[in-house]
N, C-alpha and C positions, 0 to 999 in steps of 0.2 A: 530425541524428538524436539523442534524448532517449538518457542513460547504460543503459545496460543494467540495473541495479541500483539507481538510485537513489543514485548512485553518494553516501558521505559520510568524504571526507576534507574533511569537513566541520570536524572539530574546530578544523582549524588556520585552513579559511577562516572560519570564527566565530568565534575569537579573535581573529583581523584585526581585525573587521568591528567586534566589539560594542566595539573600544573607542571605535569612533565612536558609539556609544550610550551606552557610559558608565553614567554613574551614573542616568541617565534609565529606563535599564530597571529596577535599584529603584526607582524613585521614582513607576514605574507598576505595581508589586506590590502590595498591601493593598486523489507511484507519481498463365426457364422449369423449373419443379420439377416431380417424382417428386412421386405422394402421400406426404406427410408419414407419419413411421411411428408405431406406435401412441402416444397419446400419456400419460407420466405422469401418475401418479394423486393425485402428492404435493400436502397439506393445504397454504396457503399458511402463512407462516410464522408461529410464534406467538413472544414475547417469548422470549428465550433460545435459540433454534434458526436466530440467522440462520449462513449461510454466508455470506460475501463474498469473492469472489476477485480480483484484478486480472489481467487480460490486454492485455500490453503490447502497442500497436500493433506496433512496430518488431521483433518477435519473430518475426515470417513472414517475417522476410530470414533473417540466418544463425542463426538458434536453430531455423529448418524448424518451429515452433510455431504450429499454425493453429486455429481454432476447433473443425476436427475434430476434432483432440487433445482438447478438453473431452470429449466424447462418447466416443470411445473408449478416454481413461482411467480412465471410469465417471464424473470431475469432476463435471458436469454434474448427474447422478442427487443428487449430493450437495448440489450446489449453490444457495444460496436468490440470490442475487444477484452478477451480475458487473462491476466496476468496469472500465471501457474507458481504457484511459491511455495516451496523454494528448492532451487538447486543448490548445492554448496561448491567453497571456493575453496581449496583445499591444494597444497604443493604446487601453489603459482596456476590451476588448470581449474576449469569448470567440471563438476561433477554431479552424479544421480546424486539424489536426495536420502528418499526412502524409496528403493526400487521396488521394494514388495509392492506397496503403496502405489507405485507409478505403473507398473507394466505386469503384475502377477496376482493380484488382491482377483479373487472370483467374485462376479457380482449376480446377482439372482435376479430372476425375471423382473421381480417388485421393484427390486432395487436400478437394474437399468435403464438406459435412456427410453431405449426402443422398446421394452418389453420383452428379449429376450436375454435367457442364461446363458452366463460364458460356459463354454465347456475345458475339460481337463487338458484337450488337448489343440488348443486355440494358440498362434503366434504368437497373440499379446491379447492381453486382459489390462485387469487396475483400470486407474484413472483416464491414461493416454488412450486405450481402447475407446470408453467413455464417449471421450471428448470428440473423436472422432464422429462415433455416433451422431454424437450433438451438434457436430459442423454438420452432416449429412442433412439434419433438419433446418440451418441456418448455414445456407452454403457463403453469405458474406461477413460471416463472423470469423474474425482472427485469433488465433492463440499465439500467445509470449511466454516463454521459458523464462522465471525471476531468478537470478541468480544472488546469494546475501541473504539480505535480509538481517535486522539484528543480533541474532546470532550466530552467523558464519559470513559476517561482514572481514572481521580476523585475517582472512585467506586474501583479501586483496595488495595488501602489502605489496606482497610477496610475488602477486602475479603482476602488479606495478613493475618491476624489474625486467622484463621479458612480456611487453603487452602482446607481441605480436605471436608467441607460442600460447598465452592465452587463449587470444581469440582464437586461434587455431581450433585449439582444443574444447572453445565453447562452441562453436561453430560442426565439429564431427559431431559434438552429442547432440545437440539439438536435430541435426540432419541424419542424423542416426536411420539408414534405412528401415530397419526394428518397427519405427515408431514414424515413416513418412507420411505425411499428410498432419502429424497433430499440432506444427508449431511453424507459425508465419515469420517468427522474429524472438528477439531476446529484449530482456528488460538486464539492468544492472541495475544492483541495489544496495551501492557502498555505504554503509553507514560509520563512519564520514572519511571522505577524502584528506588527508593532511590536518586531521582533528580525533575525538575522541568521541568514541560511542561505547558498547560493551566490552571494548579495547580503543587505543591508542594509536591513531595512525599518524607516522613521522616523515611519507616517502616524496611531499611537498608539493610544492600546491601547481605543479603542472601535470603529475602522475595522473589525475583523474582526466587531464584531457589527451595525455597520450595515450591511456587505454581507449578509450572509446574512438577514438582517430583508428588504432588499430581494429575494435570489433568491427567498424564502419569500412572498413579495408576488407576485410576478411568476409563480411554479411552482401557487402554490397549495396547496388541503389535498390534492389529487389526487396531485401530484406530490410522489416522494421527491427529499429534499434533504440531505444526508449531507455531512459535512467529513471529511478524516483530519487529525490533530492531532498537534500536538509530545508526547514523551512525559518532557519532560523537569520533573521533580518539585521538581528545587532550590530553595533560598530564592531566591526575584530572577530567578529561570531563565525559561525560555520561555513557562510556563503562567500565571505571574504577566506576562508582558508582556501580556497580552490577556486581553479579557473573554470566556473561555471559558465560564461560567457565563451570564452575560447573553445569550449566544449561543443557549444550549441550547437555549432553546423553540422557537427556528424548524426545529432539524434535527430528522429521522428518528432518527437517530442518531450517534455521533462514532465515528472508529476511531485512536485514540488508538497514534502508534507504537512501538511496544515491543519493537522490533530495532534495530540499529546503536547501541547503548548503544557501546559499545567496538571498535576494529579497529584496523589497522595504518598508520592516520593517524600515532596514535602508535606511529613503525617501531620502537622500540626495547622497544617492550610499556608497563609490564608485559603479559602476555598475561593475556584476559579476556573473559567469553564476551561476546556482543555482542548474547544476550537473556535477561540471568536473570530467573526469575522473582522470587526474593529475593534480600536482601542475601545475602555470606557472610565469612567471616574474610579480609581483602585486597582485597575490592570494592575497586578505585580512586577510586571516586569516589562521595560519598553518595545516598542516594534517584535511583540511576542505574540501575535496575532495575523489573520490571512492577509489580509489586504496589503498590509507592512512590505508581507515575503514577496505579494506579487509586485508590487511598486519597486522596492528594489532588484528582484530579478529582471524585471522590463527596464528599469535605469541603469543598469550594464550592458543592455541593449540587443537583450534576448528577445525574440518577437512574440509576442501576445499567442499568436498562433500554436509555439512551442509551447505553451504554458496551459497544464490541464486544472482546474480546482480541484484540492482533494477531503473529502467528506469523511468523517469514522461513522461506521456504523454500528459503534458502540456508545459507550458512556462511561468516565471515569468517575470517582465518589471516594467521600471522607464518611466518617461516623463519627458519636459526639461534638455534634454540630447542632447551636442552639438559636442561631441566625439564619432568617431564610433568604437574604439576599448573599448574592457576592460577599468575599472577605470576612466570611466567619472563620474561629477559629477550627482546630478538628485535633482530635484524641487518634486518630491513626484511618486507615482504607478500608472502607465499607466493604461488607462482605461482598463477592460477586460466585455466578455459579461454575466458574474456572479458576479463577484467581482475585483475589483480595484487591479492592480498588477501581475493579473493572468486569464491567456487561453488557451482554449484547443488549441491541435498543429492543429487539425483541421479549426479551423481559424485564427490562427497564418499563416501556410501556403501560405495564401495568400494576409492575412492585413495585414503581414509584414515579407518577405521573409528571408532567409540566407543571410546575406552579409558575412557572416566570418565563419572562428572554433577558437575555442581557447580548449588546454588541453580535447580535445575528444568531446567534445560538440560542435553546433552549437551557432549564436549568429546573432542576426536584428539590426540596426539603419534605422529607415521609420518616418521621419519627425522628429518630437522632442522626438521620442520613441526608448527606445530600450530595445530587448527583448533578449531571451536568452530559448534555448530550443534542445532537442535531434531530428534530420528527421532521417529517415533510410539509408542516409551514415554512420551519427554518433555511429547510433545502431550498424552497423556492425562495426564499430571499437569498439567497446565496448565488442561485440559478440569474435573478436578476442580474448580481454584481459582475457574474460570469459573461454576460451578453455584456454588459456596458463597457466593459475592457476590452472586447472583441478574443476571450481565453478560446485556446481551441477545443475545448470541452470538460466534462469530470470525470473525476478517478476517484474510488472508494478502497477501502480497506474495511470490513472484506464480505462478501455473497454472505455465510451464514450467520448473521449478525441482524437480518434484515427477517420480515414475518413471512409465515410460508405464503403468502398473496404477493409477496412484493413492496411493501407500501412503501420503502423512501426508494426504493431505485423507479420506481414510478412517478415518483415525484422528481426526477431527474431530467431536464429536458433539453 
């Protein structure tokens, strides 16, 4: 089963990694029905209005987070497009994830979109059934197929070699008669092209634009074809390993990630929020922040329009923290209810409020903890910076992270 989070204690496996890349990475610089009920009336989207949500397969085990949740957190109403994560990349080809999960999982009346039970002897059940449902009541809502994801990012190497038997093959599964109607397009979600993430990638820094040249071949102008992307801005850093610019024309759009800037990788701090929008006095580390990612993404001359802002709808945290602003020290990753260092804002909220902002984001100290996370004041000052650049909309990571009413993705505009 794929991390709950996206998990990136990452810093330290990327320092590993890159120094097997070395100086190479400068040197390539320069995540049977009921009638359908009445259905939405919403306009399909126009530049700057997209929603993009991810909904992780493996989240209808213990997070009890089902597709119906979209719909009766109001999600859905909000929603212009949902990222389905993840597919895995596996022997150069795109592949099912957790198929139980995806097309077999029985869902109970309660549990369903529409209110009723799959039965035993139904074509397709799981998630894709679902979501089908869910477009029935939102007939201008799209679904994207994620393929990656931090860990089975691995697989792209390899499928770098032969782009165009890739896309092939991401292309049959997605269109998979089985499951037609549940998916508009594909997301790719290399982490990272010609760099280092939970592995090492060495296949150069044109690979990531001749794959997508190929899915964009294979999908066509019909089909959306979408990447999420590194957000890292530094001289020689990740953006500069690849030809993200040369890439641009084949996607829909990029979703550039602009969370997990900072966390309890580094256990001993400094503490730092882990999505600012700007620098601020003590940033850790230069151009490690949103604004940075999108300024230089648009100065290689990628169009504002391509570029979605991306929001966590969690919270990363240190423990033995005795400073409640920015740059205190920490004794190691505050507990969270999945994994150590990180929680959804949904119980963030209350186990440990806002004390502060710092550079657009919010920020907690509650006992020897402190955490760091976006509410929907912060969203809307985000939402601002998103209209002034003219971005073509936001993307989050991820649906069940958010309270069962909705409150930051309502606060998304």
């Amino acid at each position: 089963m794929l991390n709950p989070h996206r998990t990136r204690f990452r810093a330290l496996v990327s320092a590993a990694c890159c120094a097997v890349l070395g100086a190479g990475l400068l040197a390539g610089a320069g995540s049977a029905s009921a009638a359908p009920a009445e259905a939405s009336a919403a306009a399909p989207a126009a530049a700057g209005s997209k929603v993009v949500g991810y909904f992780t397969e493996w989240g209808t085990y213990d997070r009890k987070y089902f597709v119906k949740n979209i719909e009766t957190s109001g999600s859905a109403a909000k929603l212009t497009h949902i990222n389905y994560s993840f597919g895995n990349v596996t022997g150069g080809k795109c592949a099912m994830g957790d198929g139980y999960a995806a097309t077999d999982k029985a869902y109970t009346a309660a549990e369903s979109v529409d209110g009723v039970a799959d039965t035993w002897d139904q074509p397709l059940r799981g998630n894709f059934n679902q979501l089908l449902k869910l477009k029935k009541k939102h007939p201008n809502l799209k679904v994207l197929w994620s393929f990656g994801g931090w860990t089975w990012s691995n697989g792209f190497g390899e499928a770098s070699k032969n782009p165009a038997a890739f896309a092939q093959s991401c292309y049959d599964l997605v269109k998979n008669p089985k499951w037609a109607g549940v998916f508009d397009g594909i997301d790719i979600d290399w982490e990272y092209p010609n760099a280092c993430g939970n592995t090492c990638d060495t296949s150069g820094r044109t690979a990531f634009t001749n794959l997508m040249a190929a899915v964009r071949a294979k999908f066509g102008s019909s089909g959306l074809v979408t990447a999420a992307i590194t957000a890292d801005a530094t001289t020689g850093g990740k953006i500069d390993a690849a030809d993200y610019a040369g890439a641009a024309q084949y996607v829909d759009w990029y979703n550039p990630m602009t969370y997990d800037f900072f966390g309890a990788w580094d256990t001993t701090g400094p503490t730092a929020p882990h999505s600012p929008l700007n620098s601020y006095t003590g940033i850790p580390k230069a151009n490690y922040y949103t604004s940075a990612t999108i300024s230089k993404l648009r100065g290689l001359g990628i169009p504002a329009s391509k570029l979605l802002l991306g929001i966590g709808f969690y919270g990363r945290g240190w423990t033995g923290v005795t400073q409640a602003a920015p740059g205190g020290t920490a004794t190691g990753p505050a507990a969270g209810t999945y994994e150590q260092g990180i929680d959804d804002y949904k119980v963030l909220k209350t186990k440990c409020p806002a004390t502060g902002t710092v550079a657009g984001t919010a920020y907690a100290k509650c006992g020897n903890d402190w955490w760091s996370y976006d509410t929907p004041a912060t969203i809307g000052t985000k939402m601002t910076y998103k209209n002034q650049q003219g971005l073509g909309g936001t993307f989050f990571w991820e649906l069940s992270g958010d309270t069962t009413g909705g409150e930051l993705i309502k606060a998304i505009n």
